[in-house]
N, CA, C and O of each residue as an XYZ file, in Angstrom:
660
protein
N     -17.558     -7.395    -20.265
C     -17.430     -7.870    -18.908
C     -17.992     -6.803    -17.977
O     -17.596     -5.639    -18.046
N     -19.020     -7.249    -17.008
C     -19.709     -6.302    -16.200
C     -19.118     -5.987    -14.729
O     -19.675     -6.874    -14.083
N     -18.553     -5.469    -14.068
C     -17.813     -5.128    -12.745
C     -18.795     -4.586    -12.007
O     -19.831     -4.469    -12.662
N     -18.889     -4.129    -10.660
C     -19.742     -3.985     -9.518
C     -19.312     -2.739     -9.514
O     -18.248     -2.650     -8.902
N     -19.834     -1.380    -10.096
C     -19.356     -0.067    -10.007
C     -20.651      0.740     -8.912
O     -21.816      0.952     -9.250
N     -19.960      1.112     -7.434
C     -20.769      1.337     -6.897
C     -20.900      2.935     -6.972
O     -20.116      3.613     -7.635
N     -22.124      3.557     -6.120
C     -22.048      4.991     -5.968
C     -21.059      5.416     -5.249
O     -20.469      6.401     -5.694
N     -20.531      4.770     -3.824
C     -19.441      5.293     -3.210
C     -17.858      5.291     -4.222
O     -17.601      4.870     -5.350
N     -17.181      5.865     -3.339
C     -15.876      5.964     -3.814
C     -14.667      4.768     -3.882
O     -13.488      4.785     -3.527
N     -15.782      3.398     -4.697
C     -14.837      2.129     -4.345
C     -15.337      1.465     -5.689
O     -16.369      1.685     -6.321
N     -14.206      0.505     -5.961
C     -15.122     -0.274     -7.217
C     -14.769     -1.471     -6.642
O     -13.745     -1.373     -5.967
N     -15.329     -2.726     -6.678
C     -15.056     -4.332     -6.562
C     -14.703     -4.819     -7.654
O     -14.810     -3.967     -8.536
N     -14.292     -5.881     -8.065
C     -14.171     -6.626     -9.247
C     -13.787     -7.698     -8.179
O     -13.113     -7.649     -7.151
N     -14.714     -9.027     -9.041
C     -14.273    -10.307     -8.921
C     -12.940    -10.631     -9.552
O     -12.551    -10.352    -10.686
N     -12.279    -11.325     -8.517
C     -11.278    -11.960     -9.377
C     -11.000    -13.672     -9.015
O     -11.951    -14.253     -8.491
N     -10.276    -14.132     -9.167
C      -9.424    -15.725     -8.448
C      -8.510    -15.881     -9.002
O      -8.386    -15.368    -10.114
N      -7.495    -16.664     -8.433
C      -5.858    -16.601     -8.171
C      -5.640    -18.141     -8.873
O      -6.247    -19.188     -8.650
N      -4.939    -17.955     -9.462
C      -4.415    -18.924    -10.183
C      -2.736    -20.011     -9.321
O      -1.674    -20.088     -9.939
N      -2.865    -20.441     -8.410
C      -1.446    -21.076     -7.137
C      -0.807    -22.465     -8.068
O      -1.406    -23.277     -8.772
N       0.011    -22.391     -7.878
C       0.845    -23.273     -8.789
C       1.627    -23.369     -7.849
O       2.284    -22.443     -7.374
N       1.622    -25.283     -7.255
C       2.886    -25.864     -6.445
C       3.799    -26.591     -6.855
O       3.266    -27.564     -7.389
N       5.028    -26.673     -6.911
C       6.059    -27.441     -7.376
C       6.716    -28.104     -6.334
O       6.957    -27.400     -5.354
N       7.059    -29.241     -6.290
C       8.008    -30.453     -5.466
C       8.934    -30.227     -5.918
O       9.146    -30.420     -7.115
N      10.005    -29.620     -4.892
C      11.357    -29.285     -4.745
C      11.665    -30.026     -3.453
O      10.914    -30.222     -2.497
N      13.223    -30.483     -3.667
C      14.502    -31.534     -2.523
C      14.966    -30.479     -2.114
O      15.563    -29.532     -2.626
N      14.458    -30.874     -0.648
C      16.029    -29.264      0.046
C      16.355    -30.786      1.242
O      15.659    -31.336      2.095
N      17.356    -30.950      0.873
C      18.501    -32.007      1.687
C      17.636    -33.827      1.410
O      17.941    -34.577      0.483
N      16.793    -34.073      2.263
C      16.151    -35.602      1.666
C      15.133    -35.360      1.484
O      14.449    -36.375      1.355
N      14.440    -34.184      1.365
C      12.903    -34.024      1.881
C      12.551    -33.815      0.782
O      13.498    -33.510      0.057
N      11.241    -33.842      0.111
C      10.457    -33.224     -1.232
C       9.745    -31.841      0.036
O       9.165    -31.940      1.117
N      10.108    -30.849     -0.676
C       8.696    -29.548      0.199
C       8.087    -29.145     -0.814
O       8.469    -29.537     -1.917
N       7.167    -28.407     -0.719
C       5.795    -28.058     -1.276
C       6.625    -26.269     -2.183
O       7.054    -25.492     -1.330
N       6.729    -25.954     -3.126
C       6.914    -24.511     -3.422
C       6.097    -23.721     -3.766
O       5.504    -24.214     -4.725
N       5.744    -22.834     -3.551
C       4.497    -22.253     -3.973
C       4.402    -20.889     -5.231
O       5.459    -20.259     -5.204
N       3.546    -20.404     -6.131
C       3.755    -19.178     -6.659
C       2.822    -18.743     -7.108
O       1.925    -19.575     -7.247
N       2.545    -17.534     -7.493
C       1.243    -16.905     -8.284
C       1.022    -17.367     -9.512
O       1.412    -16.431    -10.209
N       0.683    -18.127    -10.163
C       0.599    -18.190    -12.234
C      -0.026    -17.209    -12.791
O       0.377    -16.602    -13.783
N      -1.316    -16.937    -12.029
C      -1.759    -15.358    -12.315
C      -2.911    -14.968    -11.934
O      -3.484    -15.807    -11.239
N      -3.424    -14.112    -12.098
C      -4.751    -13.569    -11.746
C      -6.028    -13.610    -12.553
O      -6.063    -13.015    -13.630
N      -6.960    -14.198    -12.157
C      -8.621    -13.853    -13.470
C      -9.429    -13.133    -13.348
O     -10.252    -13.296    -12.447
N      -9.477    -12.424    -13.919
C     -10.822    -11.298    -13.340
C     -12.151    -11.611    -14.007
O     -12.237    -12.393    -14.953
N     -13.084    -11.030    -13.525
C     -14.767    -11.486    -14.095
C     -15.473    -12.360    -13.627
O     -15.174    -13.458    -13.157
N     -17.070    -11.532    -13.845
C     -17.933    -12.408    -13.008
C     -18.117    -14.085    -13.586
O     -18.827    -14.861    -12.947
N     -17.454    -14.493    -14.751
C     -17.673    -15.850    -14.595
C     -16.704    -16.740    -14.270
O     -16.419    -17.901    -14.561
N     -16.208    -15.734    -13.477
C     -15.253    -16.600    -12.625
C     -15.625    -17.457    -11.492
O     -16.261    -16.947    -10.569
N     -15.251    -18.899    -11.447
C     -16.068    -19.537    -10.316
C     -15.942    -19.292     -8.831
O     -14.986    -19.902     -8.354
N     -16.645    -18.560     -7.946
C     -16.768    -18.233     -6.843
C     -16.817    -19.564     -5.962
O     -17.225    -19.358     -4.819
N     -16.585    -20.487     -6.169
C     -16.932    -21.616     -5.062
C     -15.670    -22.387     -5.226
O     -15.314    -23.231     -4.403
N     -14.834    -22.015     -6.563
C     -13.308    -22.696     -6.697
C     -12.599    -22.409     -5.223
O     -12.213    -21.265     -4.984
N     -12.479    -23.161     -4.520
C     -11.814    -23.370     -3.273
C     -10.734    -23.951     -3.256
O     -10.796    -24.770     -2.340
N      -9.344    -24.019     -3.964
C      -8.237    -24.975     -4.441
C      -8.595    -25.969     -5.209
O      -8.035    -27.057     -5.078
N      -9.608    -25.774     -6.164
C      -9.873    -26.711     -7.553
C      -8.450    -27.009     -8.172
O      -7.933    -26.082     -8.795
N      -7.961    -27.854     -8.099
C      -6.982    -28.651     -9.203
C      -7.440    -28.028    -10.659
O      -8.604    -28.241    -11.000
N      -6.819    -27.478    -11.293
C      -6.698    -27.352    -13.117
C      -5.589    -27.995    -13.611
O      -5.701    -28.290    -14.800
N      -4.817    -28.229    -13.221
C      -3.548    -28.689    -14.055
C      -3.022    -29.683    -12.893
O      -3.360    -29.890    -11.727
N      -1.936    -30.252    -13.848
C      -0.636    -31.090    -13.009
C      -0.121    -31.917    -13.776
O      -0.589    -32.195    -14.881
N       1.058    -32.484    -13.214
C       1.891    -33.176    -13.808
C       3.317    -33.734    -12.658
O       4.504    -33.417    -12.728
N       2.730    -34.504    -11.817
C       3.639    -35.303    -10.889
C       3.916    -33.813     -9.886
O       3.129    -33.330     -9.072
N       5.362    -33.285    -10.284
C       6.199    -32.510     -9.506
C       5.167    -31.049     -9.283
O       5.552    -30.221     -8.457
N       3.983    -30.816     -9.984
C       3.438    -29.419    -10.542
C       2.409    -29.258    -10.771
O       1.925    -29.478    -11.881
N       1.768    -28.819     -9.767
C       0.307    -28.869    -10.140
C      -0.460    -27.647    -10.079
O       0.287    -27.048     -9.305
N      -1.014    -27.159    -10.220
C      -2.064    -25.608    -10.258
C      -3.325    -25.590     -9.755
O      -4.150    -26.382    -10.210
N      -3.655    -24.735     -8.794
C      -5.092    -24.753     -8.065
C      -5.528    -23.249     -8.673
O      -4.817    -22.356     -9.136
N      -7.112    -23.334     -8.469
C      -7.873    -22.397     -8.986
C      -8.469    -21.629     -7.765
O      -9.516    -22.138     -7.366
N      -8.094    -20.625     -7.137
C      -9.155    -20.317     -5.938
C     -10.286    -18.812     -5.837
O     -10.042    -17.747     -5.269
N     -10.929    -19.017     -6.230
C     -12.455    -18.276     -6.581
C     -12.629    -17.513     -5.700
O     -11.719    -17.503     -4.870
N     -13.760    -16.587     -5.458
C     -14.513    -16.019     -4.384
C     -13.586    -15.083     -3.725
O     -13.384    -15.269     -2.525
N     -13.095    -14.276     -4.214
C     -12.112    -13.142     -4.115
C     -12.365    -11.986     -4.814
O     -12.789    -12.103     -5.964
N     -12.089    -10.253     -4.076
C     -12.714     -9.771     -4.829
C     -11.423     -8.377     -4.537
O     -10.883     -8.032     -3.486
N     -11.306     -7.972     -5.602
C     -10.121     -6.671     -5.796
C     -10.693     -5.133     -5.410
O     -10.891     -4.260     -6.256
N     -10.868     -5.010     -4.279
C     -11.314     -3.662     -3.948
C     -10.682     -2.704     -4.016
O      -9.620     -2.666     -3.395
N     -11.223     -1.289     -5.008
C     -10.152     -0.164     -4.778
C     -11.026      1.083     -3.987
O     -12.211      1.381     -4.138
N      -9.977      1.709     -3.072
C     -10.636      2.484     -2.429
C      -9.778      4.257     -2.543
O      -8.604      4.560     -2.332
N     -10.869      5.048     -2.923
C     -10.143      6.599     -3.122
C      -9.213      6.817     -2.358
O      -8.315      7.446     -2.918
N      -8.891      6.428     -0.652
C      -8.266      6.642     -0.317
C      -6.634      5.982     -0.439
O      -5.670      6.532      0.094
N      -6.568      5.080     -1.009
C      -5.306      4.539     -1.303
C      -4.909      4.737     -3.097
O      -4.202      4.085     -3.866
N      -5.647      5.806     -3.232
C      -5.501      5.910     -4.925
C      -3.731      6.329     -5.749
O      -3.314      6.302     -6.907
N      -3.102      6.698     -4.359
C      -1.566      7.667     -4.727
C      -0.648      5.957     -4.617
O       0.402      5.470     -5.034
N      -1.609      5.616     -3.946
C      -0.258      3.464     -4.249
C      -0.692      3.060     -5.795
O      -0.016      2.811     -6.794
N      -2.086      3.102     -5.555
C      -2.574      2.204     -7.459
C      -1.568      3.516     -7.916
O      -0.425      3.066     -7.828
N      -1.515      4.609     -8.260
C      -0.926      5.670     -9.043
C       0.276      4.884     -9.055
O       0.470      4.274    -10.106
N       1.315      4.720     -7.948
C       2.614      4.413     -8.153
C       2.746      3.172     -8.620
O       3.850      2.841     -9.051
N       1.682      2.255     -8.633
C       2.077      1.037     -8.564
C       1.962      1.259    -10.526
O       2.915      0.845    -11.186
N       1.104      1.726    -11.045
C       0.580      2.059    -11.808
C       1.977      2.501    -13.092
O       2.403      1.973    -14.118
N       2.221      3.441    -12.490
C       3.590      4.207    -13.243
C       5.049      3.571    -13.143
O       6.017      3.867    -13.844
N       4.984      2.570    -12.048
C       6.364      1.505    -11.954
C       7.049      1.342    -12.909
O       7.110      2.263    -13.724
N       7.788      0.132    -13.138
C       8.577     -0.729    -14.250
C       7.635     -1.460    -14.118
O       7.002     -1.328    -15.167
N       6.871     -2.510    -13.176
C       5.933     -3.520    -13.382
C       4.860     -3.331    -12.686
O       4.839     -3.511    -11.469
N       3.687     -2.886    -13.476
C       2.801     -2.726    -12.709
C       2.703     -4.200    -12.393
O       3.195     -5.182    -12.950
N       1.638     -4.017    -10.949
C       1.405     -5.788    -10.370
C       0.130     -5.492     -9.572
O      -0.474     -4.491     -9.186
N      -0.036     -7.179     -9.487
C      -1.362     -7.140     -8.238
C      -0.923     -7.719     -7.192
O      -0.086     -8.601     -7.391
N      -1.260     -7.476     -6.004
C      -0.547     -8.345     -4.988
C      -1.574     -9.250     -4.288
O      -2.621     -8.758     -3.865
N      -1.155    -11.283     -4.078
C      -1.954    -11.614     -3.726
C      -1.324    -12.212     -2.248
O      -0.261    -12.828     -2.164
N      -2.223    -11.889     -1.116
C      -1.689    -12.005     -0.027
C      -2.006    -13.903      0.573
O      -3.190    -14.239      0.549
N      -1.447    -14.486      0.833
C      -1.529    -15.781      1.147
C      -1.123    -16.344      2.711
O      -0.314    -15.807      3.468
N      -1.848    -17.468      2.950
C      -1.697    -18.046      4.686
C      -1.341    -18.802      4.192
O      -1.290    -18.943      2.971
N      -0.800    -19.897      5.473
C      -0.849    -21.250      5.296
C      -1.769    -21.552      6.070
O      -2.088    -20.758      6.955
N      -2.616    -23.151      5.877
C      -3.711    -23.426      6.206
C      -3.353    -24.565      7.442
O      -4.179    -25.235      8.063
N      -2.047    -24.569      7.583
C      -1.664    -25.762      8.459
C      -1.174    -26.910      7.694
O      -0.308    -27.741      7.966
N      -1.949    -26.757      6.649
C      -1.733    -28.687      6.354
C      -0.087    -28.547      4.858
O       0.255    -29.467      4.115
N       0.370    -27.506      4.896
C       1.394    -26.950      3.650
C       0.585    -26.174      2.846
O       1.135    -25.373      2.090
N      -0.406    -26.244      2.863
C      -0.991    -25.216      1.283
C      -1.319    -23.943      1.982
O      -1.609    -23.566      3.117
N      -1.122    -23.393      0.645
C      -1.074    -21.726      0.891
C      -2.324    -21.077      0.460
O      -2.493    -20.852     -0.738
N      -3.061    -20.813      1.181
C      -4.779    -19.953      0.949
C      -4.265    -18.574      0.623
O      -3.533    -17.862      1.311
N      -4.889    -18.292     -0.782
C      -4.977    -16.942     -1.240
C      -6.339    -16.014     -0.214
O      -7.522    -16.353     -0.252
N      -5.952    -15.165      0.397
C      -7.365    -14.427      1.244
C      -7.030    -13.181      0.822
O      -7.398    -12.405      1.703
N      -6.402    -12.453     -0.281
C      -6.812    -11.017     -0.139
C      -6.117    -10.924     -1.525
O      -5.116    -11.539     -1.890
N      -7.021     -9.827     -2.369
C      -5.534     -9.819     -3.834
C      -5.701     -8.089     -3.892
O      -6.779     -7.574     -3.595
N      -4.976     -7.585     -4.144
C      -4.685     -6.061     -3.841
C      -4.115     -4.959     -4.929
O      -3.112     -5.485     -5.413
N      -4.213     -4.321     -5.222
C      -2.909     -3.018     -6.153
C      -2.503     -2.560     -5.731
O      -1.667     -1.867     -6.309
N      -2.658     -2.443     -4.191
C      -2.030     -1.299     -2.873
C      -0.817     -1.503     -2.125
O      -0.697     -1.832     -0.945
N       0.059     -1.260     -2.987
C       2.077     -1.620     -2.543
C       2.029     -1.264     -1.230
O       3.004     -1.718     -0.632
N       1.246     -0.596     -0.496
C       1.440     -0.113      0.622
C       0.453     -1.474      1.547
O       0.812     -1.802      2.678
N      -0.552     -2.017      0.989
C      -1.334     -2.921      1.670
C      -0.114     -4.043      1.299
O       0.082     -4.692      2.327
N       0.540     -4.386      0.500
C       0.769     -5.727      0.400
C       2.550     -5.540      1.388
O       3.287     -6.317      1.995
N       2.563     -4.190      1.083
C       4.001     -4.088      2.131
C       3.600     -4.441      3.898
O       4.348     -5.081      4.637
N       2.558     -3.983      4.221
C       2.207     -4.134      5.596
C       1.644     -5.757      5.739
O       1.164     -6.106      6.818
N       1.706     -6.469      4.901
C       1.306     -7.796      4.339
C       2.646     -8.378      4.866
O       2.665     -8.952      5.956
N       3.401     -8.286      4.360
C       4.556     -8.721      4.461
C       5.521     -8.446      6.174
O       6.382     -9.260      6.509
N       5.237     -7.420      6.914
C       5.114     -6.958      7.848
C       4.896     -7.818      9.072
O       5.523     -7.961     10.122
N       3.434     -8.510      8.412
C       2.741     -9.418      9.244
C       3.374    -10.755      9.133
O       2.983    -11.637      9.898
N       4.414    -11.036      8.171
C       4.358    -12.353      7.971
C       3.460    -13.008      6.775
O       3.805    -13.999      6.130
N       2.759    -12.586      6.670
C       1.969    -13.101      5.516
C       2.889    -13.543      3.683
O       3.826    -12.880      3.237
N       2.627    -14.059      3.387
C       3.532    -14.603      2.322
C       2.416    -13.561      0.813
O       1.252    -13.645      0.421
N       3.550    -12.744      0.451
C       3.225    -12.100     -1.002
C       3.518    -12.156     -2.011
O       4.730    -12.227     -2.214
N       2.715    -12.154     -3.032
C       2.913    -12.884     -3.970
C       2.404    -11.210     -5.586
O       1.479    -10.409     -5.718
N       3.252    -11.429     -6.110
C       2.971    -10.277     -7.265
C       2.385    -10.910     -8.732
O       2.958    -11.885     -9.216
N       1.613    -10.509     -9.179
C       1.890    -11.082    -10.654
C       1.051     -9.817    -11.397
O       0.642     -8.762    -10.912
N       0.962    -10.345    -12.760
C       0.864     -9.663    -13.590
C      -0.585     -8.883    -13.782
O      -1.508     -9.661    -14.023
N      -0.933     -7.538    -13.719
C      -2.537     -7.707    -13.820
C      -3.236     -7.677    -15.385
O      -2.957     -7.101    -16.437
N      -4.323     -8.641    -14.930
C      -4.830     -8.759    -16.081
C      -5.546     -7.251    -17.306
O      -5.974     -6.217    -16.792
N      -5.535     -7.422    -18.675
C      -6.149     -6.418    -19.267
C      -7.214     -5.806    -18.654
O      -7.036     -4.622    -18.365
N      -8.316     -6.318    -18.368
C      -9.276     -5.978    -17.896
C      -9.703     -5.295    -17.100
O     -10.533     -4.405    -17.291
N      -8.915     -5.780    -15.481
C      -8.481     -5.222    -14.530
C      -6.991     -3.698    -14.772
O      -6.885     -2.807    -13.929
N      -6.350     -3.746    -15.650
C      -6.106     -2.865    -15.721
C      -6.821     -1.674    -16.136
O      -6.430     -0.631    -15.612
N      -7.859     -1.589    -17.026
C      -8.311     -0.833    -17.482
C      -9.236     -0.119    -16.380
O      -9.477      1.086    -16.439
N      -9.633     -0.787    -15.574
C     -10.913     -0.120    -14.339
C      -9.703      0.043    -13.099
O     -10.164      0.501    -12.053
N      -8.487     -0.215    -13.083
C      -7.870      0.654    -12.181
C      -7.416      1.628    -12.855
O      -7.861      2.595    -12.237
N      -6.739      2.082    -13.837
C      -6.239      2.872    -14.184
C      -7.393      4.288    -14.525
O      -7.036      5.465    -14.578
N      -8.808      3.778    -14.724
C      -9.616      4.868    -15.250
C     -10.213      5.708    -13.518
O     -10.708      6.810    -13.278
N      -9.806      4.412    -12.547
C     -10.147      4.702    -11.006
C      -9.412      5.960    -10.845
O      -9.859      6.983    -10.325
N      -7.974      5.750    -11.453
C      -7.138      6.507    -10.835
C      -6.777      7.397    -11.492
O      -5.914      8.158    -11.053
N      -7.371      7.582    -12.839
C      -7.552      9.244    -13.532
C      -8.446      9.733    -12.841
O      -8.100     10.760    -12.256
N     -10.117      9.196    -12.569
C     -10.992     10.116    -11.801
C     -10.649     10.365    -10.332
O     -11.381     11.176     -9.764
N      -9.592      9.771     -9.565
C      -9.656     10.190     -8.637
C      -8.462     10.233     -7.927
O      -8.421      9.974     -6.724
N      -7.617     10.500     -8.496
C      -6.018     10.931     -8.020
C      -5.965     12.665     -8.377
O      -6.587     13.089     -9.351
N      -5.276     13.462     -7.614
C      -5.655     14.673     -8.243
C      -4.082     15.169     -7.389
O      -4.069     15.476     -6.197
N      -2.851     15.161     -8.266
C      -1.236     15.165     -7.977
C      -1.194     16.457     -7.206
O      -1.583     17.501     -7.730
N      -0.689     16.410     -5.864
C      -0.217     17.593     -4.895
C       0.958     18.312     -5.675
O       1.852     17.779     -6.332
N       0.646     20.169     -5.349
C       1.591     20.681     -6.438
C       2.687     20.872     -5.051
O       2.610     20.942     -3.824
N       3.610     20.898     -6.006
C       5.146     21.097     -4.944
C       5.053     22.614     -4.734
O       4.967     23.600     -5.466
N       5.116     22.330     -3.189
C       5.474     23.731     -2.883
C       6.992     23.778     -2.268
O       7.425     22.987     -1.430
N       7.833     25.051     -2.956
C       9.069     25.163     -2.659
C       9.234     25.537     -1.180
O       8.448     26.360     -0.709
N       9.993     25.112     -0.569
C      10.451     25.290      0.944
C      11.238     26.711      0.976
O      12.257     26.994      0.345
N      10.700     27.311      1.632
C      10.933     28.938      2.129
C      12.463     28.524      3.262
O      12.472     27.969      4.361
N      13.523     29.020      2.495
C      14.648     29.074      3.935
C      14.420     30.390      4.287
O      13.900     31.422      3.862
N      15.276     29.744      5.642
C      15.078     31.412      6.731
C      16.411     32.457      6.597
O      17.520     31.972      6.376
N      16.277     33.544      6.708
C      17.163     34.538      6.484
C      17.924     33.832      7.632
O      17.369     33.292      8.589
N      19.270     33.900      7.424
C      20.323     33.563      8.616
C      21.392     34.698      8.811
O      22.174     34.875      9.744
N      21.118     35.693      7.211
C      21.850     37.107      7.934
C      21.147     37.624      8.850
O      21.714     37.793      9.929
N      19.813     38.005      8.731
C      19.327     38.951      9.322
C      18.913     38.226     10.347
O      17.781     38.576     10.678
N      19.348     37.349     11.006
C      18.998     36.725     12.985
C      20.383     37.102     13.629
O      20.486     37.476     14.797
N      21.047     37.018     13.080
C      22.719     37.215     13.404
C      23.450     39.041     14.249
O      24.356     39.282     15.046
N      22.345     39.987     13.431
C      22.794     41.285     13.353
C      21.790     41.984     14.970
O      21.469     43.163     15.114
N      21.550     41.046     15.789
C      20.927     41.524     17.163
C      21.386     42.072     17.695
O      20.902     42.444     18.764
């Protein structure tokens, strides 16, 4: 699988979001539920999938949405690190509503700190699992370019010797 490895300090990878809606009753109403099923990475992934239907079954159906792309940038390399070393690593995919109930995937992320300010906004976030693939080109991102701040011990101040004036 070939990824977009540029000279600057960023890599792209295609990906598209896998949205899965379920018909749930809250009092008489059927509403729309929404969730991540998961993430695809690679260029033959279809870029023009715009909420393509793949699945369903009455109450449950699954859209495909393409033309999305996972940017990592050096400067947010200490979030992929944490997100990285967690209990679950994840990807985060940030979602609107379009007006009409459905939820547009517009941004998919590794940056706990992008998808926290996501959430901030209102924006509806969504975690799932990242794929092999995609793990492997973040994690090699973030050996070449995470480089761990050493702890420096905090110097206290003499409090005998201010006292003896």
């Amino acid at each position: 699988m070939e990824f977009a490895v540029t000279a600057a300090p960023r890599v792209s990878l295609p990906v598209a979001v896998v949205m899965s809606r379920r018909m749930v009753e809250r009092g008489r109403w059927r509403v729309p539920s929404w969730d991540v099923a998961g993430v695809v990475a690679g260029a033959q992934v279809d870029a023009s999938a715009r909420g393509t239907p793949i699945a369903g079954n009455g109450d449950e159906e699954q859209f495909l949405w393409g033309g999305l792309r996972l940017e990592l940038y050096r400067d947010a390399v200490r979030s992929y690190w944490a997100n990285l070393t967690g209990t679950q690593p994840s990807l985060f995919v940030l979602c609107h509503d379009d007006g009409a109930g459905t939820l547009v995937p517009k941004m998919v992320t590794a940056d706990q700190d992008e998808a926290s300010a996501g959430v901030e906004v209102d924006e509806r976030v969504f975690s799932a699992q990242i794929p092999p693939e995609v793990y492997h080109y973040l994690e090699a991102f973030v050996v070449e370019h995470h480089m761990p701040e050493e702890k420096q011990r905090r110097k206290r101040a003499d409090w005998s010797a201010q006292g003896e004036s």
